[in-house]
N, CA and C atoms as an extended XYZ file, in Angstrom:
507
Properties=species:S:1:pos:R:3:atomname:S:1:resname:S:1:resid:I:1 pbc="F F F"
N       127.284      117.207      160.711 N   UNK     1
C       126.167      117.646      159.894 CA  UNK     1
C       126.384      119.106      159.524 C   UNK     1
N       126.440      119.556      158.119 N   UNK     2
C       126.628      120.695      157.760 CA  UNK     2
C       125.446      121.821      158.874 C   UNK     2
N       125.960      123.081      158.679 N   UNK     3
C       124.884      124.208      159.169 CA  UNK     3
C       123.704      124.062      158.207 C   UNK     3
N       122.957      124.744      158.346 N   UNK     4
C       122.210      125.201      157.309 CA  UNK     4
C       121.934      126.705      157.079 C   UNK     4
N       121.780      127.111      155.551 N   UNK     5
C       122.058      128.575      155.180 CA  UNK     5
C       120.169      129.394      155.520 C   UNK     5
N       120.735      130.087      155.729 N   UNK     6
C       119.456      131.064      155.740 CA  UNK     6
C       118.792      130.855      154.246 C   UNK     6
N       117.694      130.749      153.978 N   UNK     7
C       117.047      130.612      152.887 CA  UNK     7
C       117.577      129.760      151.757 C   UNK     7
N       116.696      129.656      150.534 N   UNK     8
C       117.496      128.738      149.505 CA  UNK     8
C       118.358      129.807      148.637 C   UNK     8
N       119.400      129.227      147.882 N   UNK     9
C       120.543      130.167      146.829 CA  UNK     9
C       119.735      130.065      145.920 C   UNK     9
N       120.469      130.721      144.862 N   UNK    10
C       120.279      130.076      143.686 CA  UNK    10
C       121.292      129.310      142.932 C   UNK    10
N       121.543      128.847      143.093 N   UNK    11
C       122.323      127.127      142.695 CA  UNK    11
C       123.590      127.177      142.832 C   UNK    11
N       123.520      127.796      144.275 N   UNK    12
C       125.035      127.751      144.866 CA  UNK    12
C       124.936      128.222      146.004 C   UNK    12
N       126.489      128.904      146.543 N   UNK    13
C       126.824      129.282      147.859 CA  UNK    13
C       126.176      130.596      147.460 C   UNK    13
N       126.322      131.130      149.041 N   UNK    14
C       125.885      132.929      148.828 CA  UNK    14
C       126.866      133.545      148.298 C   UNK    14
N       127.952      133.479      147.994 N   UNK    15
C       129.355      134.358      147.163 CA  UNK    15
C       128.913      133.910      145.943 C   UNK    15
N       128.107      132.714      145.337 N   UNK    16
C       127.981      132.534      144.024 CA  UNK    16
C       126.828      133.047      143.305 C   UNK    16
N       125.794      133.632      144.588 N   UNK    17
C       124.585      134.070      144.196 CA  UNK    17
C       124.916      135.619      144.020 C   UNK    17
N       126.042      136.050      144.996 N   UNK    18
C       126.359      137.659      145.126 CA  UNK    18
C       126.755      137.925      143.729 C   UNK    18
N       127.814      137.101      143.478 N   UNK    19
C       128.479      137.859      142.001 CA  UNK    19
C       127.274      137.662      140.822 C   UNK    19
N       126.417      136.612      140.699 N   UNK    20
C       125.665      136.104      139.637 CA  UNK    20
C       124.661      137.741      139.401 C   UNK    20
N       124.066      137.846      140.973 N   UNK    21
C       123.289      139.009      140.727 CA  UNK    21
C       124.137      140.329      140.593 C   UNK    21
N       125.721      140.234      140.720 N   UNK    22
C       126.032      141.884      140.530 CA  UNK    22
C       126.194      141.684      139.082 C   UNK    22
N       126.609      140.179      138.174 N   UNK    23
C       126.649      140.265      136.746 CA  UNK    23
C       125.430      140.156      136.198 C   UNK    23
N       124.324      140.106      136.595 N   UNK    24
C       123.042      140.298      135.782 CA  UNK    24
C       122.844      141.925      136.043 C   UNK    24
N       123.293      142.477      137.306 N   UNK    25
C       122.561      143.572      137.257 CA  UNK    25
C       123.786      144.745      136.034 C   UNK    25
N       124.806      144.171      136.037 N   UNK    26
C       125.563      144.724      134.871 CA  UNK    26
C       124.715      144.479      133.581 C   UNK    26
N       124.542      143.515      133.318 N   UNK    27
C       123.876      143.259      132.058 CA  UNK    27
C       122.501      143.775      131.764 C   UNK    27
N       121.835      143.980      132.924 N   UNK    28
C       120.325      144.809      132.654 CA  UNK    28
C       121.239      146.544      132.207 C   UNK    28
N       121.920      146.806      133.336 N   UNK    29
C       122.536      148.509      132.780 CA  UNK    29
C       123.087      148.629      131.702 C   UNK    29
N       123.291      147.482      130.926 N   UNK    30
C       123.848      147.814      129.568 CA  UNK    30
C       123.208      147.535      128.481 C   UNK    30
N       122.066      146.833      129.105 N   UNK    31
C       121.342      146.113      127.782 CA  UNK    31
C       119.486      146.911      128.051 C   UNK    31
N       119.322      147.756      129.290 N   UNK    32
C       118.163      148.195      129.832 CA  UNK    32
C       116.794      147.500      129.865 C   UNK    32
N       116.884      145.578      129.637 N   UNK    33
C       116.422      144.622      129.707 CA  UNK    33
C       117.026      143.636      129.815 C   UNK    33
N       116.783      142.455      130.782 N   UNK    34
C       117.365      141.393      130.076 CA  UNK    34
C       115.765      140.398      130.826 C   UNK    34
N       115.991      139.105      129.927 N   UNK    35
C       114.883      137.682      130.023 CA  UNK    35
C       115.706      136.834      131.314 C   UNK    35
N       115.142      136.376      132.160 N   UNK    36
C       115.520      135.467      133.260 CA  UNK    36
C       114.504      135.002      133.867 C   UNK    36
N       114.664      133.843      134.743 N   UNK    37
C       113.430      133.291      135.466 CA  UNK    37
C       112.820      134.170      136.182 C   UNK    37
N       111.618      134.145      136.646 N   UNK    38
C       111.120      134.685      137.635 CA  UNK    38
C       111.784      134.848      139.004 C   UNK    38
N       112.402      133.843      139.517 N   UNK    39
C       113.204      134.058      140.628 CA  UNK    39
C       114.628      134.636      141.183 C   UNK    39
N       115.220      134.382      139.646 N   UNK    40
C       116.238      135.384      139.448 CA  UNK    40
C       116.021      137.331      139.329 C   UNK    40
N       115.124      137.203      138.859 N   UNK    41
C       114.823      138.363      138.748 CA  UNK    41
C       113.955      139.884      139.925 C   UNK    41
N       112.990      138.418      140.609 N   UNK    42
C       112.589      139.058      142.437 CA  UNK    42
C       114.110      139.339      142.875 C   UNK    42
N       114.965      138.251      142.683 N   UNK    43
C       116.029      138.611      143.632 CA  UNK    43
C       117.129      139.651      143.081 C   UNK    43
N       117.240      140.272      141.822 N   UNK    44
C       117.809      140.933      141.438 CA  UNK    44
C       117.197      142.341      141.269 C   UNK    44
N       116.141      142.055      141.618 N   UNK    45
C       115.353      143.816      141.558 CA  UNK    45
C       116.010      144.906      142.341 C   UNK    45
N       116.069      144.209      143.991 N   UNK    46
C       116.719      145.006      145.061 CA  UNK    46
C       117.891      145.679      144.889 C   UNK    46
N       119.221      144.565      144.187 N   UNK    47
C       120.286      144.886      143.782 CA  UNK    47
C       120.566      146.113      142.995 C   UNK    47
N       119.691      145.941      141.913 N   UNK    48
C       119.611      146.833      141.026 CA  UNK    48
C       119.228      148.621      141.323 C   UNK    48
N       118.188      148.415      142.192 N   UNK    49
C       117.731      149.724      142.366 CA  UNK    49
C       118.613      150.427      143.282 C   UNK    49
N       119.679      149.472      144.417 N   UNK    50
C       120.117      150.023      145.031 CA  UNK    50
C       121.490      150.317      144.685 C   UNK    50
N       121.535      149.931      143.880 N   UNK    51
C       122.734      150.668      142.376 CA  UNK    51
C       122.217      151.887      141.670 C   UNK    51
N       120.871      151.984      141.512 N   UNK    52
C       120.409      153.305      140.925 CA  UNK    52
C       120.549      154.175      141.608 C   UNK    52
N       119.995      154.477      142.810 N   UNK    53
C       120.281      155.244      143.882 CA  UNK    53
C       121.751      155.691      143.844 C   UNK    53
N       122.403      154.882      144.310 N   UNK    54
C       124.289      155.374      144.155 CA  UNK    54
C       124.436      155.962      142.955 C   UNK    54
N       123.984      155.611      141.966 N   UNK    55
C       124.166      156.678      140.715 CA  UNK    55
C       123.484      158.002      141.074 C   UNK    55
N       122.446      157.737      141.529 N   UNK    56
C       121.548      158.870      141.450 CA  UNK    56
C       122.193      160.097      142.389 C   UNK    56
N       123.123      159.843      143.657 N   UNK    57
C       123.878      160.385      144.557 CA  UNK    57
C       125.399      160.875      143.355 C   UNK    57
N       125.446      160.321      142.854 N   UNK    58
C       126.599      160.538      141.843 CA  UNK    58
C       127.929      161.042      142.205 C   UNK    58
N       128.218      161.089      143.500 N   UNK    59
C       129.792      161.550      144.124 CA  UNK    59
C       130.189      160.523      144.047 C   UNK    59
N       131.572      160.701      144.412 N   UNK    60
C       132.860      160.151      144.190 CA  UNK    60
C       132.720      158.532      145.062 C   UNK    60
N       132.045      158.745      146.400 N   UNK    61
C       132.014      158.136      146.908 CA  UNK    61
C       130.972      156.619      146.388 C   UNK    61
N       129.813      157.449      146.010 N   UNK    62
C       128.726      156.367      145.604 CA  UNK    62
C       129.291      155.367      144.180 C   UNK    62
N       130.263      155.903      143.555 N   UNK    63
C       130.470      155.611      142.559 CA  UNK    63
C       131.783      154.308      142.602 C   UNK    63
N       132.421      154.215      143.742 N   UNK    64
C       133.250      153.685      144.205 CA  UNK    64
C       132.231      152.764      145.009 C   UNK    64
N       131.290      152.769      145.383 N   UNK    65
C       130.600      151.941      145.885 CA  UNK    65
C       129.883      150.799      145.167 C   UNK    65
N       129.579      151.435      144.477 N   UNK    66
C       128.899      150.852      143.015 CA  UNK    66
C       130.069      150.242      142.119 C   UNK    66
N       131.220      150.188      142.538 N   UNK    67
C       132.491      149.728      141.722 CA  UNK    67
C       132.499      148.895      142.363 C   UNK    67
N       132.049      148.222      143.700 N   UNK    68
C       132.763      146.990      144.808 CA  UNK    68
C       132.045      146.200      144.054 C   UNK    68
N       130.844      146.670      143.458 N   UNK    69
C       129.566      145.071      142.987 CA  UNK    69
C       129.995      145.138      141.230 C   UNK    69
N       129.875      146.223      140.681 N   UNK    70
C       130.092      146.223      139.164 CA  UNK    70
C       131.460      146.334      138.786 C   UNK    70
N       132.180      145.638      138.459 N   UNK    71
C       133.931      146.224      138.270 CA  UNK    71
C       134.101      146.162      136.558 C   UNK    71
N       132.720      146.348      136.123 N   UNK    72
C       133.173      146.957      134.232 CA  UNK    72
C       133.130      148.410      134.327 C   UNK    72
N       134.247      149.143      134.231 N   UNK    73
C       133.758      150.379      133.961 CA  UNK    73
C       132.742      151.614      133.210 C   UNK    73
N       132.818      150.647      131.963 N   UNK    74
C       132.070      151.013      130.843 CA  UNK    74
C       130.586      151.108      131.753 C   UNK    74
N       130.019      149.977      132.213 N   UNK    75
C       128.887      150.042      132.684 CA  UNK    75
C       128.622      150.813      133.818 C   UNK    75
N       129.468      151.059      134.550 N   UNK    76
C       129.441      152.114      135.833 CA  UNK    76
C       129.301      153.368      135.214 C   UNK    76
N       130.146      153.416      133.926 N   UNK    77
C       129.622      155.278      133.294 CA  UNK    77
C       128.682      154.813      132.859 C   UNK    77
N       127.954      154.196      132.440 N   UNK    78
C       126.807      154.538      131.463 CA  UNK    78
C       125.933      154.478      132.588 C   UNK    78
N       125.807      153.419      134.159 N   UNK    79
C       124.959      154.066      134.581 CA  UNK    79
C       124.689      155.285      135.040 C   UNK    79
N       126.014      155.497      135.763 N   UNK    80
C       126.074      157.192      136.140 CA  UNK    80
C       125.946      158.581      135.381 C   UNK    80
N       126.243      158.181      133.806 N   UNK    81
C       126.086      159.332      132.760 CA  UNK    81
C       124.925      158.973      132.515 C   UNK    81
N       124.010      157.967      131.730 N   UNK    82
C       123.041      157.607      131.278 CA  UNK    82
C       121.615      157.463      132.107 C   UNK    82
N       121.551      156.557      132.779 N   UNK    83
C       120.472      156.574      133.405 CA  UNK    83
C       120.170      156.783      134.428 C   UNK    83
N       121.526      157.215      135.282 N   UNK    84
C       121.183      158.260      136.672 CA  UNK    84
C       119.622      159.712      136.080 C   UNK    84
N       120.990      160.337      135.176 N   UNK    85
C       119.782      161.371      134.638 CA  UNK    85
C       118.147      161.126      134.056 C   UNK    85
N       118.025      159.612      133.589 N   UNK    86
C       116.226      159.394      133.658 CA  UNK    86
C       115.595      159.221      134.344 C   UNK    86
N       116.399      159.203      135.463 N   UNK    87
C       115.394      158.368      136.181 CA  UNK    87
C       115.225      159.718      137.864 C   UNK    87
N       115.958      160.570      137.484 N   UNK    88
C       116.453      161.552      138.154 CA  UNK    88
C       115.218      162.258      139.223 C   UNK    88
N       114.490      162.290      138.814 N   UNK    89
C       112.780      162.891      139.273 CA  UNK    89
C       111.824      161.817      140.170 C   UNK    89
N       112.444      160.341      139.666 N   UNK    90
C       111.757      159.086      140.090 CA  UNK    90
C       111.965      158.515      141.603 C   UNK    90
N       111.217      158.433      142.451 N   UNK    91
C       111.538      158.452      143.922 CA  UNK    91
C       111.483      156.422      144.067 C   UNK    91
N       112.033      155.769      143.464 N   UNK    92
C       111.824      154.556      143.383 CA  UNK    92
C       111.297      153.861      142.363 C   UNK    92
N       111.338      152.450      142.487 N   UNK    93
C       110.487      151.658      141.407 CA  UNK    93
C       111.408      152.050      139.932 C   UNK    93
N       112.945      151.738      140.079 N   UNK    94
C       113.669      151.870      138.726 CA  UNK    94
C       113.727      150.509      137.965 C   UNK    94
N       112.588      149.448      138.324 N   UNK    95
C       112.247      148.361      137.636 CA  UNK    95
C       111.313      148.178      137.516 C   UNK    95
N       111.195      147.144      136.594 N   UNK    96
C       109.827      146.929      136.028 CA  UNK    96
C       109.625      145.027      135.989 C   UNK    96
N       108.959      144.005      136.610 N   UNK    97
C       109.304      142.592      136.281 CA  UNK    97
C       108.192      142.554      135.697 C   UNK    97
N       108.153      141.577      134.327 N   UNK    98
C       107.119      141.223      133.869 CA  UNK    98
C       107.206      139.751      133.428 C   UNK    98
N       106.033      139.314      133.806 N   UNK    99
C       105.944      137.702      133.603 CA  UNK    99
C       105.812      137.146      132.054 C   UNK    99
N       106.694      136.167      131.583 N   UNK   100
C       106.256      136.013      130.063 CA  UNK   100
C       106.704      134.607      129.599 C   UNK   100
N       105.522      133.517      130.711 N   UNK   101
C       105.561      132.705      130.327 CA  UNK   101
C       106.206      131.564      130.908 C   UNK   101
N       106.611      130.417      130.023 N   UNK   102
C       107.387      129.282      131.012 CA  UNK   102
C       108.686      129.077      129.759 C   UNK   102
N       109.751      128.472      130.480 N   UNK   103
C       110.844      128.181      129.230 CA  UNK   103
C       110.034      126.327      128.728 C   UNK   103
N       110.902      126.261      127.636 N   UNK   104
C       110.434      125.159      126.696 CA  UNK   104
C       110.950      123.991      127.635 C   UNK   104
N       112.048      124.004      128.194 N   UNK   105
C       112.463      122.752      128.361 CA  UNK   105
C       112.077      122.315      130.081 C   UNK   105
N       112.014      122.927      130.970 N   UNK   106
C       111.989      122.636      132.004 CA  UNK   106
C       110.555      123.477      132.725 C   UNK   106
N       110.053      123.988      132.102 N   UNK   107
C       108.437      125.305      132.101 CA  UNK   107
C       108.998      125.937      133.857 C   UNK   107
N       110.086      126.873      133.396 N   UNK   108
C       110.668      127.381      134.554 CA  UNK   108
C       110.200      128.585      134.308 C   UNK   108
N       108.928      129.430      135.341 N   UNK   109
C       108.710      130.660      134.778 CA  UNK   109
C       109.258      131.565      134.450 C   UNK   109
N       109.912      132.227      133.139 N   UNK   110
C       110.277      133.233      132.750 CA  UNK   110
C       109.450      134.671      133.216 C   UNK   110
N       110.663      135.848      132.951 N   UNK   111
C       110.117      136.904      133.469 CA  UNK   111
C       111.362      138.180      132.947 C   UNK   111
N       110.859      139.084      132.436 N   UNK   112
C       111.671      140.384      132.179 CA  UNK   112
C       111.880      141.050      132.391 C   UNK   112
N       112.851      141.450      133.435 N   UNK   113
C       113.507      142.478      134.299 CA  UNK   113
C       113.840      143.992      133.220 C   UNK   113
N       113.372      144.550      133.598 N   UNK   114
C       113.708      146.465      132.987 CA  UNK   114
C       113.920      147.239      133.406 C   UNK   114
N       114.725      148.374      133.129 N   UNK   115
C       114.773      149.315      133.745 CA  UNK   115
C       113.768      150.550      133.043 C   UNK   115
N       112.939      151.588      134.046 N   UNK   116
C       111.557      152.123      133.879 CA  UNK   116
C       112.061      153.322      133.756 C   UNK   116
N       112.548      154.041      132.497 N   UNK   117
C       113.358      155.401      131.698 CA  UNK   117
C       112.408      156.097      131.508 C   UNK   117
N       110.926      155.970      131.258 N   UNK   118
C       109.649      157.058      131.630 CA  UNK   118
C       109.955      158.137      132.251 C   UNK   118
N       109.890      159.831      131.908 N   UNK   119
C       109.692      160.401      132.908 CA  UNK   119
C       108.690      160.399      133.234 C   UNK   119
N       109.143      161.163      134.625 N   UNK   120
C       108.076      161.740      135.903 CA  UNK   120
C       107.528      162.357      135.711 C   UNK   120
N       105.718      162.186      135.808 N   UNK   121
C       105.146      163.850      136.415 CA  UNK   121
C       105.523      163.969      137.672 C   UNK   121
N       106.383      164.864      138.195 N   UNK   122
C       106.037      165.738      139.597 CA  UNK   122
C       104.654      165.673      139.767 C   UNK   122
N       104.585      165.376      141.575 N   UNK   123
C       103.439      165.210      142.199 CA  UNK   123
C       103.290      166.924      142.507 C   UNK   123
N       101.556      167.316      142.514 N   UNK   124
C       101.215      168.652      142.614 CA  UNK   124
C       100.624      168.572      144.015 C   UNK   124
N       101.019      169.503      144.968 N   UNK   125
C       101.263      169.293      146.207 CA  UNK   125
C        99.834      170.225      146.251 C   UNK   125
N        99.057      169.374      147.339 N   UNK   126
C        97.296      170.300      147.654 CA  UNK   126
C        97.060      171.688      148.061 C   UNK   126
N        96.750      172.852      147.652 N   UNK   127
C        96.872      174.031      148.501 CA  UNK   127
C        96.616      173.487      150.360 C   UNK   127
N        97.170      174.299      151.069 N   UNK   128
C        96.681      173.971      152.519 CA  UNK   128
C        95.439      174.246      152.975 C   UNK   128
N        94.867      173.465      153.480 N   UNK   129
C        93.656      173.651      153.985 CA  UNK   129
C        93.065      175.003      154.836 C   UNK   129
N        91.663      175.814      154.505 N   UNK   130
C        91.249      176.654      154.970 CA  UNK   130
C        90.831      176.600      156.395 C   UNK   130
N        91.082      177.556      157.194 N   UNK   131
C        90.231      177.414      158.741 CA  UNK   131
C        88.692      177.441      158.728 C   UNK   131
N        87.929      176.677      159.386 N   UNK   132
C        86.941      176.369      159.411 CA  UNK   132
C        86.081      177.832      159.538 C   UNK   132
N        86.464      179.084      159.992 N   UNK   133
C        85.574      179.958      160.215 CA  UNK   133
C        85.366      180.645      158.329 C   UNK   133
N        86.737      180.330      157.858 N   UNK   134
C        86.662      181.107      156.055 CA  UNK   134
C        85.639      180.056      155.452 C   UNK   134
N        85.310      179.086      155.672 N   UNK   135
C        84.420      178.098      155.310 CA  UNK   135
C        83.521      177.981      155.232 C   UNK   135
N        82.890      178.841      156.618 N   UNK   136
C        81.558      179.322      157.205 CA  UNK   136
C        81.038      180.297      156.692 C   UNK   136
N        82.264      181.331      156.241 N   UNK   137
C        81.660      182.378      155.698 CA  UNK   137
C        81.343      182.095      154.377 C   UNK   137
N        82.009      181.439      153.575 N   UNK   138
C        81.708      181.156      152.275 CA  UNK   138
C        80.248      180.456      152.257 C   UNK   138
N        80.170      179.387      153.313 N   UNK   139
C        78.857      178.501      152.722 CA  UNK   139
C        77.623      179.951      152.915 C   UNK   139
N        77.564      180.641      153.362 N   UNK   140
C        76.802      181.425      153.901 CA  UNK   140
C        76.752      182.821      152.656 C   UNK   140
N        77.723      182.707      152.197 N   UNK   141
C        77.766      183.954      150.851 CA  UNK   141
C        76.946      182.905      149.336 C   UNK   141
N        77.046      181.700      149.197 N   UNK   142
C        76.883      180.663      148.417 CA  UNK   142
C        75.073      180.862      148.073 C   UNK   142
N        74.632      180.540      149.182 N   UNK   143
C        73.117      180.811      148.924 CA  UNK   143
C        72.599      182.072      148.572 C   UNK   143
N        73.169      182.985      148.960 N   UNK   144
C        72.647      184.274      148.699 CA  UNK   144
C        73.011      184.588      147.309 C   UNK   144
N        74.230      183.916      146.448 N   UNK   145
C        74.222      184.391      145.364 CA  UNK   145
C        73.175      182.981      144.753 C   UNK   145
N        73.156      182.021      145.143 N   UNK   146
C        72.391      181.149      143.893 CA  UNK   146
C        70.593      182.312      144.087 C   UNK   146
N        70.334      182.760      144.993 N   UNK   147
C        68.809      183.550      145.502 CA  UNK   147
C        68.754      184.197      143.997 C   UNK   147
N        69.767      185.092      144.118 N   UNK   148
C        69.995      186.021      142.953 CA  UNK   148
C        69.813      185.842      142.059 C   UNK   148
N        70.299      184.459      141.739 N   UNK   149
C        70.180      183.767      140.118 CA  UNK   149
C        68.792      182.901      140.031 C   UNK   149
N        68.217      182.601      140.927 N   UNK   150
C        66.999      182.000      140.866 CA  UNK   150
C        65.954      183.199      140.702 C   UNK   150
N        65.837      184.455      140.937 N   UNK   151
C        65.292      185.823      140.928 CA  UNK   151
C        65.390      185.541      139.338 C   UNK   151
N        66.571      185.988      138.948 N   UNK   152
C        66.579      186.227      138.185 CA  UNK   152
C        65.925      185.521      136.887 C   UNK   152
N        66.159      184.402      136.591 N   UNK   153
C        65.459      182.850      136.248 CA  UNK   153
C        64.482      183.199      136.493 C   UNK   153
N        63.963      183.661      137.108 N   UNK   154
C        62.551      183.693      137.408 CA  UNK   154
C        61.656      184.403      137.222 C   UNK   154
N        61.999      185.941      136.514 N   UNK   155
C        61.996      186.773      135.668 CA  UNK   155
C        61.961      186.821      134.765 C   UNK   155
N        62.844      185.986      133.863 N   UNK   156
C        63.088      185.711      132.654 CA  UNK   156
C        62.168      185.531      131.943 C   UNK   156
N        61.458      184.388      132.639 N   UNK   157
C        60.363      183.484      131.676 CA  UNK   157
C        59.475      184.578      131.306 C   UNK   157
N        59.183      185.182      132.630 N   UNK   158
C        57.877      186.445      132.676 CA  UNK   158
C        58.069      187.383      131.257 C   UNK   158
N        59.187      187.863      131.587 N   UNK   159
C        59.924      188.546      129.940 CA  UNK   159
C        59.679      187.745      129.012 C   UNK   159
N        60.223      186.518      128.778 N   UNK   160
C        59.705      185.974      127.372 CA  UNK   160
C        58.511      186.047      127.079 C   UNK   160
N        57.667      185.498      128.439 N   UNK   161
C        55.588      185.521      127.907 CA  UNK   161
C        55.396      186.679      127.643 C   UNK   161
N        55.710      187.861      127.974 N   UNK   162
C        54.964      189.374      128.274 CA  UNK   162
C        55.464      189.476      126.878 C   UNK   162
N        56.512      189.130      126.195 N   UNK   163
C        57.359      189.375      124.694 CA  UNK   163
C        56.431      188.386      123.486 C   UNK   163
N        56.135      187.133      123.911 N   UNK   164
C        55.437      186.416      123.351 CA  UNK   164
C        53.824      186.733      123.324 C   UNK   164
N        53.482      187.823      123.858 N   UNK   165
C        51.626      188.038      124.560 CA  UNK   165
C        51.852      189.411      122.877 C   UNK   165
N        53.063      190.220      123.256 N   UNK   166
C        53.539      191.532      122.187 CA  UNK   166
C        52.898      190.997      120.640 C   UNK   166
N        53.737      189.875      120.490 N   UNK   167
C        53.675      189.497      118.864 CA  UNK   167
C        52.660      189.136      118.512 C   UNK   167
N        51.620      188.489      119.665 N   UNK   168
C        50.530      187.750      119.377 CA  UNK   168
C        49.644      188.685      119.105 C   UNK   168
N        49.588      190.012      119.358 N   UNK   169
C        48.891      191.042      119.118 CA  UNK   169
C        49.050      191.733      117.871 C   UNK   169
């Protein structure tokens, strides 16, 4: 009785699923979309990003690494010249899957794998928090100036009537 494999393939051995996803993930870096099932595409997300990363490291080494799974050259520069640098600021999430539908013949859910070339806003990091005694002093300076402005407000009106009592005369 055969073994059995850890999880299901996709319509083969695991050496046939390895190369399938290092040639789709060539074809998303050259085409910065491609259409595939939904399940092809969960399973090619991982691949992919962890090819971005090695670009994103961009030495000699990562790039040779990224050569064991992609062996077109063309596509190894363009990721490393091209979209290493967009994505450069982006701490993850260099895909995008979107669902679109079922195919005609077999209603196998389709889905569109992308790569997400948006820049980044940089995250704005919180000033550090005050010690509780500068806190104390502030709530305590706070009322004494709104006093001031309620004085004052409160004055005002008196000025307008005493100005309005003037003309009426």
């Amino acid at each position: 009785m055969p073994k059995p494999t850890k999880g299901a393939r996709l319509g083969g051995g695991p050496a046939h699923e390895r190369m399938m996803l290092n040639q789709m993930a060539a074809q998303l870096f050259e085409h910065k979309r491609i259409q595939t099932t939904e399940t092809k595409a969960k399973r090619l997300q991982p691949v992919a990003e962890r090819l971005v990363t090695f670009a994103k490291r961009g030495d000699l080494a990562a790039r040779r690494r990224a050569m064991r799974q992609i062996t077109d050259k063309s596509v190894i520069h363009e990721l490393f010249t091209e979209i290493a640098p967009l994505v450069e600021n982006r701490e993850g999430g260099y895909t995008r899957i979107v669902k679109t539908g079922f195919r005609k013949g077999d209603r196998a859910p389709l889905a569109v794998i992308e790569l997400v070339l948006d820049p980044v806003q940089p995250k704005v990091k919180a000033a550090p928090a005050e010690p509780k005694a500068e806190k104390a002093e502030k709530v305590e300076e706070a009322p004494a100036e709104e006093a001031v402005e309620t004085e004052e407000a409160a004055a005002a009106p008196a000025e307008s009537e005493a100005a309005a009592e003037e003309k009426a005369e």
